[in-house]
C-alpha positions as CSV (number, residue, x, y, z in Angstrom):
1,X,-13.6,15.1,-6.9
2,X,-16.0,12.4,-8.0
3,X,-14.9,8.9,-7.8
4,X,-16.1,7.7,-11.1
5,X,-14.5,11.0,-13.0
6,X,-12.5,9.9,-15.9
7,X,-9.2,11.1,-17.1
8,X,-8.2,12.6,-20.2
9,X,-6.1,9.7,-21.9
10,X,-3.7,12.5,-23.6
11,X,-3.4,14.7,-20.6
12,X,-2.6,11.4,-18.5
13,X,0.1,11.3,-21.1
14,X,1.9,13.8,-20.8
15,X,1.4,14.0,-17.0
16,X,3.8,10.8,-17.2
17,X,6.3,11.3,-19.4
18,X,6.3,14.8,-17.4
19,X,7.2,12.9,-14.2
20,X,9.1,10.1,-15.9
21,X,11.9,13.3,-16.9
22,X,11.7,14.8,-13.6
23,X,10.4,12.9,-10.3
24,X,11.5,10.0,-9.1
25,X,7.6,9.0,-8.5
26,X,6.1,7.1,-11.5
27,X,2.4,6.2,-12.8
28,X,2.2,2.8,-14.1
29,X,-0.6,2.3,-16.0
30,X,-2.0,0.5,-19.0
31,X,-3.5,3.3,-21.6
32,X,-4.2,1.0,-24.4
33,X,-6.1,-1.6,-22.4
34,X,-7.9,1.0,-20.7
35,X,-8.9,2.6,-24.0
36,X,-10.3,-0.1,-25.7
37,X,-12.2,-1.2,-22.7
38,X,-13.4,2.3,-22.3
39,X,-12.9,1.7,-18.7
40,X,-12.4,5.3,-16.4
41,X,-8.8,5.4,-15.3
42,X,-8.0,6.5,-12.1
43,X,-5.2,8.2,-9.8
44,X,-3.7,6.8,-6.9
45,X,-1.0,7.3,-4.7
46,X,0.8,4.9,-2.2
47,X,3.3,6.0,0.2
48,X,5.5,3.1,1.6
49,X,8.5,1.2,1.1
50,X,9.8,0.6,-2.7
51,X,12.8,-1.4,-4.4
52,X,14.9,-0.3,-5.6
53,X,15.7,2.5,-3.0
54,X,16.4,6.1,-4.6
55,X,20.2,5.8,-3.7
56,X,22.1,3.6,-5.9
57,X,23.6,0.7,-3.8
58,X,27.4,1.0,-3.0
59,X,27.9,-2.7,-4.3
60,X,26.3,-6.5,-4.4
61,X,27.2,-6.9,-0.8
62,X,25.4,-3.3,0.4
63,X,22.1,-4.8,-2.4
64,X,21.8,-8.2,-0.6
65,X,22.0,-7.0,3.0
66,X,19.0,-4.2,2.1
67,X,16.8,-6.4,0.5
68,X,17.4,-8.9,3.0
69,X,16.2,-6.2,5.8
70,X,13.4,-5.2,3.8
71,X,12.3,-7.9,1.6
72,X,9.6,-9.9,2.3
73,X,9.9,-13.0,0.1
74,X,12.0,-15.6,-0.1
75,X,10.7,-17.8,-2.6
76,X,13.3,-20.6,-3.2
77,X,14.7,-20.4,0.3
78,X,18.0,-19.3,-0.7
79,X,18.5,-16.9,2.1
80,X,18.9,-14.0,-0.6
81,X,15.3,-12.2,-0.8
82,X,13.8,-11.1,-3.9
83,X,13.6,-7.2,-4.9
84,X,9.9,-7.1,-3.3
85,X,9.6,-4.5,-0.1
86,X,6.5,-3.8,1.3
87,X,5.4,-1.1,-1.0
88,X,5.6,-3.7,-4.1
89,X,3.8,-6.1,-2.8
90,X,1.0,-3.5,-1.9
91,X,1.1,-1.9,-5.2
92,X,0.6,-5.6,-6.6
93,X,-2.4,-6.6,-4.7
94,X,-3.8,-3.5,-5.8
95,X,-2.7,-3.3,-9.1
96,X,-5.2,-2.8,-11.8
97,X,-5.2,-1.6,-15.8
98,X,-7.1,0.9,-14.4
99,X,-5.5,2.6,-11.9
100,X,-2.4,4.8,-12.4
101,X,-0.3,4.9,-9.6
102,X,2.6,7.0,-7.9
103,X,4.7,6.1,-5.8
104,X,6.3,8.4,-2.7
105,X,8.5,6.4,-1.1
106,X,9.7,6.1,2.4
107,X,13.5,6.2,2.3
108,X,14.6,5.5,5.9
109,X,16.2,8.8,6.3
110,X,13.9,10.0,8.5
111,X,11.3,8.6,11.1
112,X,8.8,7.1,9.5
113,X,6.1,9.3,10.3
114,X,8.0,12.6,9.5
115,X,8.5,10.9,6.0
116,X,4.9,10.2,5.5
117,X,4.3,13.8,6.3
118,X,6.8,14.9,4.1
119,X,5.2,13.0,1.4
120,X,1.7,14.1,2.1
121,X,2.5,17.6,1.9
122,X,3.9,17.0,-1.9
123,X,1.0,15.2,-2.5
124,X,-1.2,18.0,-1.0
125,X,1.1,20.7,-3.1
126,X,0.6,18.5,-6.3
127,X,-3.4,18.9,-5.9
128,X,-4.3,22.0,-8.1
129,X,-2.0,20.2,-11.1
130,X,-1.8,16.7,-10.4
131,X,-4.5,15.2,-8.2
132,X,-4.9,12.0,-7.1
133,X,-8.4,10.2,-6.7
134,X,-7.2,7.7,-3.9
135,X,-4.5,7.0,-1.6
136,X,-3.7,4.2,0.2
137,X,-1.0,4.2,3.3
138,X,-0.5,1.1,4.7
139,X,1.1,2.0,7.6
140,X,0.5,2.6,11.3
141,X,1.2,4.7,14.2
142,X,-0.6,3.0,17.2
143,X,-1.0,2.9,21.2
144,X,-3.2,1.2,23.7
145,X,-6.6,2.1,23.5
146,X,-7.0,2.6,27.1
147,X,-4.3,5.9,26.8
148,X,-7.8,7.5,25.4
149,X,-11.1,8.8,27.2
150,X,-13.8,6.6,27.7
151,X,-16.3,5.5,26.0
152,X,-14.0,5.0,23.3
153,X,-16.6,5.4,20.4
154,X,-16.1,6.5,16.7
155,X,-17.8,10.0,17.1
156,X,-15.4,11.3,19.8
157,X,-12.5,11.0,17.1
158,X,-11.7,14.4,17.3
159,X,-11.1,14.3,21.4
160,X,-8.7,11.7,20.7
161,X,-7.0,13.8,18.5
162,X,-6.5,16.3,20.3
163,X,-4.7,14.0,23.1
164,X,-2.5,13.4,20.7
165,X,-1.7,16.7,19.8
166,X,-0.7,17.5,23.9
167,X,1.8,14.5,23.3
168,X,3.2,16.2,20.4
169,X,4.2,19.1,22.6
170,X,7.4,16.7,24.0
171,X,7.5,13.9,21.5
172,X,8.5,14.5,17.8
173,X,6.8,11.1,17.0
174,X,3.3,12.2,18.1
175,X,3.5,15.6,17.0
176,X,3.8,14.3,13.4
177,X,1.4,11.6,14.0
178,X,-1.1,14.8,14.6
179,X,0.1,16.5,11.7
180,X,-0.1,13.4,9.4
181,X,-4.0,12.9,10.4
182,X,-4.2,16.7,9.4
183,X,-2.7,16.1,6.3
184,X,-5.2,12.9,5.8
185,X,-7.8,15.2,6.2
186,X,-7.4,17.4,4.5
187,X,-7.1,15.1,1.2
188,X,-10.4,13.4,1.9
189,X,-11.7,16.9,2.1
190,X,-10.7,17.7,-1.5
191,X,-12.6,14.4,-2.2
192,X,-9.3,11.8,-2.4
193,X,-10.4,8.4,-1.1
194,X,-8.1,7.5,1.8
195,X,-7.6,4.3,2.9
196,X,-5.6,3.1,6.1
197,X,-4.8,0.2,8.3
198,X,-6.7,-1.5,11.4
199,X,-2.7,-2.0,12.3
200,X,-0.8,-5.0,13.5
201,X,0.1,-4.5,17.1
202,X,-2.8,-6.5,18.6
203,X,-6.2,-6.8,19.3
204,X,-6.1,-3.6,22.2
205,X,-4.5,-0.9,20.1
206,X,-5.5,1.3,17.7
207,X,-3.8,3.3,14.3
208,X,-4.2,6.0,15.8
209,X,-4.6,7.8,12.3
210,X,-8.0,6.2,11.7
211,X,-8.9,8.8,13.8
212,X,-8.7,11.0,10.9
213,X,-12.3,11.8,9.6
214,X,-13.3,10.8,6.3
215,X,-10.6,7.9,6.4
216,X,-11.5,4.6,5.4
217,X,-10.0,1.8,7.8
218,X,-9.0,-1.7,6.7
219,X,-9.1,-4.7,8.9
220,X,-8.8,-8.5,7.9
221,X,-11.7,-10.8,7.2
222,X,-9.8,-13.3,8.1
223,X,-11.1,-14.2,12.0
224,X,-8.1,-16.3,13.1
225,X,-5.8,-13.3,12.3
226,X,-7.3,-11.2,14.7
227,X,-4.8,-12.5,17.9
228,X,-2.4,-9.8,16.3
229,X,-4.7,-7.9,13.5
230,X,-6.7,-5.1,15.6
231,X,-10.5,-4.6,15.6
232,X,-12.0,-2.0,16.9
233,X,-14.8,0.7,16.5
234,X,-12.8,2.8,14.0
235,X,-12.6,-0.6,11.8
236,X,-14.9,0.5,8.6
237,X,-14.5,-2.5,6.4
238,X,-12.6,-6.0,6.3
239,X,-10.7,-7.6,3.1
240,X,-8.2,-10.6,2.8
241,X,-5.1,-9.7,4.6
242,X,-2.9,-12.9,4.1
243,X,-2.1,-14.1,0.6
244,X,-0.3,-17.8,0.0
245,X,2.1,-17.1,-2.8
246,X,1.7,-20.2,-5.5
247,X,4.2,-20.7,-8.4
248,X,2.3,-20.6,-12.5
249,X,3.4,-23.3,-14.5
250,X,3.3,-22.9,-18.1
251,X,1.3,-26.0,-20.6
252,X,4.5,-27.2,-20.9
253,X,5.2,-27.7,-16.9
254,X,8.0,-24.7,-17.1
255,X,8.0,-22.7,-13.9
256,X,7.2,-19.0,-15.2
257,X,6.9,-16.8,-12.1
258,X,4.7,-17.0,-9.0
259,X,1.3,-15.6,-8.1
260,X,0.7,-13.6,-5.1
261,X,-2.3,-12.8,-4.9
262,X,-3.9,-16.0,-6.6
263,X,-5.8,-13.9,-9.6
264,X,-3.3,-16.0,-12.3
265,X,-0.7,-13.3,-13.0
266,X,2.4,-13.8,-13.0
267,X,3.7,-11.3,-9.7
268,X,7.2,-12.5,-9.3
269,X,8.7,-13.1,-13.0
270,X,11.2,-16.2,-12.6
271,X,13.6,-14.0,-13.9
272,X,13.8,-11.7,-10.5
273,X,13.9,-15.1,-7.9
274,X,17.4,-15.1,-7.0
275,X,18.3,-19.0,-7.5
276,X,21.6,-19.1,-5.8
277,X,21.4,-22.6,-5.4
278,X,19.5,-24.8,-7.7
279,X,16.8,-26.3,-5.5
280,X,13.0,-27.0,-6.8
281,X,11.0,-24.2,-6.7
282,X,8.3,-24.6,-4.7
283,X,4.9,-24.9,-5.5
284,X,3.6,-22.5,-2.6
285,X,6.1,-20.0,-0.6
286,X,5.6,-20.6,3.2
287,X,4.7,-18.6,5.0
288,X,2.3,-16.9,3.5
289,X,2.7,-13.1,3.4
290,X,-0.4,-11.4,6.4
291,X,-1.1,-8.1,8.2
292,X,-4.2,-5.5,7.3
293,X,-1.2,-3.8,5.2
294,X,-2.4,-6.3,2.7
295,X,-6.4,-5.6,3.0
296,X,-6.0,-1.9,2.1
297,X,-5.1,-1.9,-1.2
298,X,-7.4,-4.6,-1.9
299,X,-10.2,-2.4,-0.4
300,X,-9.3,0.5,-2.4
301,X,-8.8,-1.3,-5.8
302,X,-12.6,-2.5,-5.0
303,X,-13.8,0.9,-4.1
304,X,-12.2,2.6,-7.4
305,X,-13.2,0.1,-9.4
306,X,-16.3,-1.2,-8.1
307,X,-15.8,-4.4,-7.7
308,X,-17.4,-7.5,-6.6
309,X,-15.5,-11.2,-4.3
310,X,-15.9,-13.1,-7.4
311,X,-15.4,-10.6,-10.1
312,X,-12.8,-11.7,-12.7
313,X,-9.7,-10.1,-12.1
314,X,-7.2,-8.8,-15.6
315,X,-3.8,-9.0,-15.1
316,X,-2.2,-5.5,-14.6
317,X,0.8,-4.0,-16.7
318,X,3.2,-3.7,-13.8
C-alpha cells in the first residue's frame, strides 16, 4: 500500500455508513473539504481509550466517577473532568480533514495488552476489505533495558524479541506483548504506517514493542521532558509531546471552547466543560497535558500528510 494512494470518495462512503449501522468503530472525516481541496484522504486507525465507553453508564454517579478515572482535563477546576480520555485527545492532535479514522477501543475488560491484541487481529482481519493506511497506538509495554543482551543496538531487535517470547512461556502479560509486536509486523508488512511510543517510564526503559520491525517510534523534542520521557536507540523521530491547553475567545470576548493543541480550533466546545460552579474560565488549563503519547499522532498526521513545523494547520471536522 502506497502512502500517497487516494481513496475512492463514494466507496469511502459507503464504507462509513456500512460501519456507522454495524460496528461500534467509526471514521470521522470531512469528504466535502477533502473534495474540493482535491487533497488524498487517508485511513487510520487508533487503538486506545475513548468516551464514551461502549457500555452505557448505570447512572450520573457511575459517569462522573469514570471520567474522573480516565479523564484527563479539568478545565475549570471543578473536580468533575470533561468527556476527554486518552484516545480523544490523541485523535485530536492528530486530527486532520484528511484523515479518516477508526477507532478500536480499549475497554478495561481485559489487560491491556490482550485488548490491543484483540484489536489488532480485527484490524488485520479487516485488511482484504477495509484497510487502513496508518496506525497509531499510543501505548506501551516496557522494562529495563538492562533485562536485554548487550550491546543493546537497533539491529539485534529480533534477539530481544525473542527474550520476550521465553517470558511469555509463564507470564500472560509478555506472551501478548510478543504476539502484539507480531501483529505490528505484520501490518507494516502489508505497507500500514505504524507508529508507537518512546514510553513514559524513564530515561532506562524501553517500549518494548519498538522492537517490532518496520515500526516507527516517537519520542519528545522537548529536552527537559526527557527525566521521565525515554530515549533510546529504537527512538526514530521526535515531535512535541506536551501541549498547554488555552481557551478561544470569540471578537466579542465570549469564551467559545479551548485549544489544545494551539492550531486555533476550537478542541473542547464550551458546551462539554462541566461548569459546576461558576468560576472564570481560565485562560490556559494547568498543567499542561505531556507524555510521547502525544508526539505519535502528531508524527503520523505529518507523515500522512506531509507536512512541514510551520505549515498552516485547517481545523478538522471532529
Amino acid at each position: 500500500m502506497k502512502l500517497s494512494k487516494k481513496i475512492n470518495f463514494s466507496l469511502m462512503t459507503t464504507l462509513v455508513l456500512f460501519i456507522g449501522c454495524t460496528s461500534q468503530y467509526a471514521f470521522t472525516f470531512d469528504e466535502e473539504e477533502a473534495k474540493l481541496n482535491e487533497k488524498p484522504l487517508y485511513r487510520a486507525a487508533i487503538i486506545d481509550r475513548f468516551f464514551p465507553p461502549s457500555e452505557p453508564f448505570l447512572n450520573a454517579k457511575d459517569k462522573e466517577s469514570h471520567t474522573w478515572m480516565y479523564g484527563l482535563v479539568d478545565v475549570d477546576r471543578d473536580r468533575v473532568k470533561e468527556p476527554y480520555y486518552h484516545g480523544d485527545i490523541v485523535q485530536i492532535i492528530a486530527a486532520s480533514p484528511q484523515i479518516a479514522f477508526t477507532r478500536y477501543p480499549i475497554e478495561g475488560k481485559q489487560k491491556p495488552m490482550k485488548e490491543i491484541l484483540t484489536n489488532l487481529r480485527v484490524i488485520l482481519a479487516r485488511m482484504p476489505t477495509l484497510p487502513v493506511d496508518s496506525l497509531v497506538l499510543s501505548w506501551e509495554s516496557s522494562t529495563l533495558i538492562s533485562a536485554f543482551p548487550t550491546p543493546f543496538e537497533k539491529r539485534y531487535s529480533e534477539r530481544y524479541i525473542q527474550v520476550l517470547k521465553a517470558w511469555g512461556k509463564n507470564d500472560e502479560i509478555w506472551s501478548d506483548t510478543y504476539q502484539v509486536i507480531r501483529a505490528l509486523e505484520a501490518l507494516t508488512e502489508q505497507g500500514v504506517k505504524v507508529f508507537t511510543i518512546a514510553g513514559n517510564s524513564g530515561a532506562r526503559t524501553v517500549n518494548t514493542l519498538s522492537f517490532a520491525k518496520g515500526v516507527t517510534t516517537v519520542g519528545a523534542k522537548e529536552p527537559e521532558l526527557s527525566y521521565f520521557i525515554t530515549n533510546n536507540v529504537f527512538v526514530d523521530v521526535y515531535e512535541q509531546a506536551a501541549y498547554e491547553i488555552k481557551r478561544i475567545d470569540n471578537q466579542i470576548g465570549q469564551t467559545v471552547g479551548y485549544d489544545i493543541n494551539n492550531d486555533g480550533c476550537e478542541d473542547i466546545p464550551l458546551a462539554l466543560i462541566s461548569r459546576t460552579k461558576q468560576t472564570t474560565l481560565p485562560a490556559k488549563v494547568w498543567p499542561p497535558i505531556k507524555g510521547s503519547s502525544f508526539a505519535a499522532p502528531l508524527a503520523m498526521k505529518k507523515a500522512l500528510l506531509n507536512l512541514q513545523d510551520n505549515q498552516e494547520i485547517v481545523c478538522p471536522t471532529l
